[in-house]
C-alpha positions in Angstrom: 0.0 0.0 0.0 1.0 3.5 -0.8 1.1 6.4 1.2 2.4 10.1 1.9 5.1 11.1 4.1 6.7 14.1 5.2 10.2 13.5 6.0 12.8 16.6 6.7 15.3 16.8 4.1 18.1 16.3 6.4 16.9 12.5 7.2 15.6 12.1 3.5 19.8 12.9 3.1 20.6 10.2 5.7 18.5 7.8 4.3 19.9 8.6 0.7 23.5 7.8 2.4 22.4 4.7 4.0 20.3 3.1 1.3 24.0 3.3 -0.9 25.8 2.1 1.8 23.9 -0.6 2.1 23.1 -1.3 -1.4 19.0 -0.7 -0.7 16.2 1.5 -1.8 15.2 4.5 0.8 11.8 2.8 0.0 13.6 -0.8 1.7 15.0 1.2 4.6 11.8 3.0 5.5 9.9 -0.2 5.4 12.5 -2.0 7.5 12.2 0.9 10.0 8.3 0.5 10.3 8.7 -3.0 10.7 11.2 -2.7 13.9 8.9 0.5 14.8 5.6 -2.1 15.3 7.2 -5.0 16.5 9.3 -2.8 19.5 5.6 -1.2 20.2 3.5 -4.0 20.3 5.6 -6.8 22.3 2.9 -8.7 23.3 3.6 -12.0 25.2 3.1 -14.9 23.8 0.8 -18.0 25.5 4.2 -19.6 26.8 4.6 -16.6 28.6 1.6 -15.5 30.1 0.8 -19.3 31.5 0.8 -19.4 35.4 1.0 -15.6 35.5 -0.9 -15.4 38.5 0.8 -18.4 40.0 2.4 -16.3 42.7 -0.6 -14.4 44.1 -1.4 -16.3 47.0 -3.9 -13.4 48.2 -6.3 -14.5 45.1 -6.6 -18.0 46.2 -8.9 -20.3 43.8 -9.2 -19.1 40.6 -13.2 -19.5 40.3 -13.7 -18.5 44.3 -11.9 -15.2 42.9 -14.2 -14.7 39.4 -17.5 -15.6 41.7 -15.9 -12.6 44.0 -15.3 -10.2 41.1 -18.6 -10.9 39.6 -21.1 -10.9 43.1 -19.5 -6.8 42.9 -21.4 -6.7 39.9 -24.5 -7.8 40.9 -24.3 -5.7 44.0 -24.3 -2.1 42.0 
C-alpha cells in the first residue's frame, strides 16, 4: 500500500547515504524501520509466557472463588 510522508530533508539525506551504503532502496529502509517500529511497540507475550502468571498471588486464592468474588460486585451495583 501506498502512502504520503513528510520527511525533513536532512533525514531524506541520511537515508539517501544509508540506502547506498547498504546497497537498498530508501523505500527498503523505511519499510524496515516500520517493521522494527511495530514490532518494539507492540511486544505482546506470547501464550508460553503468560501461562501461570498469576501463580504467585497467594492473596487471590482459587481461581473460580476469585471470578465468583469479582462478579457478586457486579450484581451488587
Amino acid at each position: 500500500m501506498r502512502t504520503i510522508v513528510d520527511i525533513p530533508p536532512h533525514d531524506i539525506g541520511v537515508l539517501d547515504s544509508l540506502a547506498r551504503h547498504k546497497n537498498a532502496s530508501r523505500t527498503e529502509l523505511i519499510r524496515q524501520a516500520v517493521q522494527l517500529f511495530i514490532e518494539k511497540n507492540t511486544n505482546l507475550p506470547t501464550l508460553e509466557e503468560m501461562f501461570g502468571l498469576w501463580k504467585d498471588r497467594k492473596e487471590i486464592g482459587d481461581g473460580v472463588e476469585y471470578q465468583r468474588k469479582m462478579r457478586s460486585e457486579w450484581e451488587n451495583k
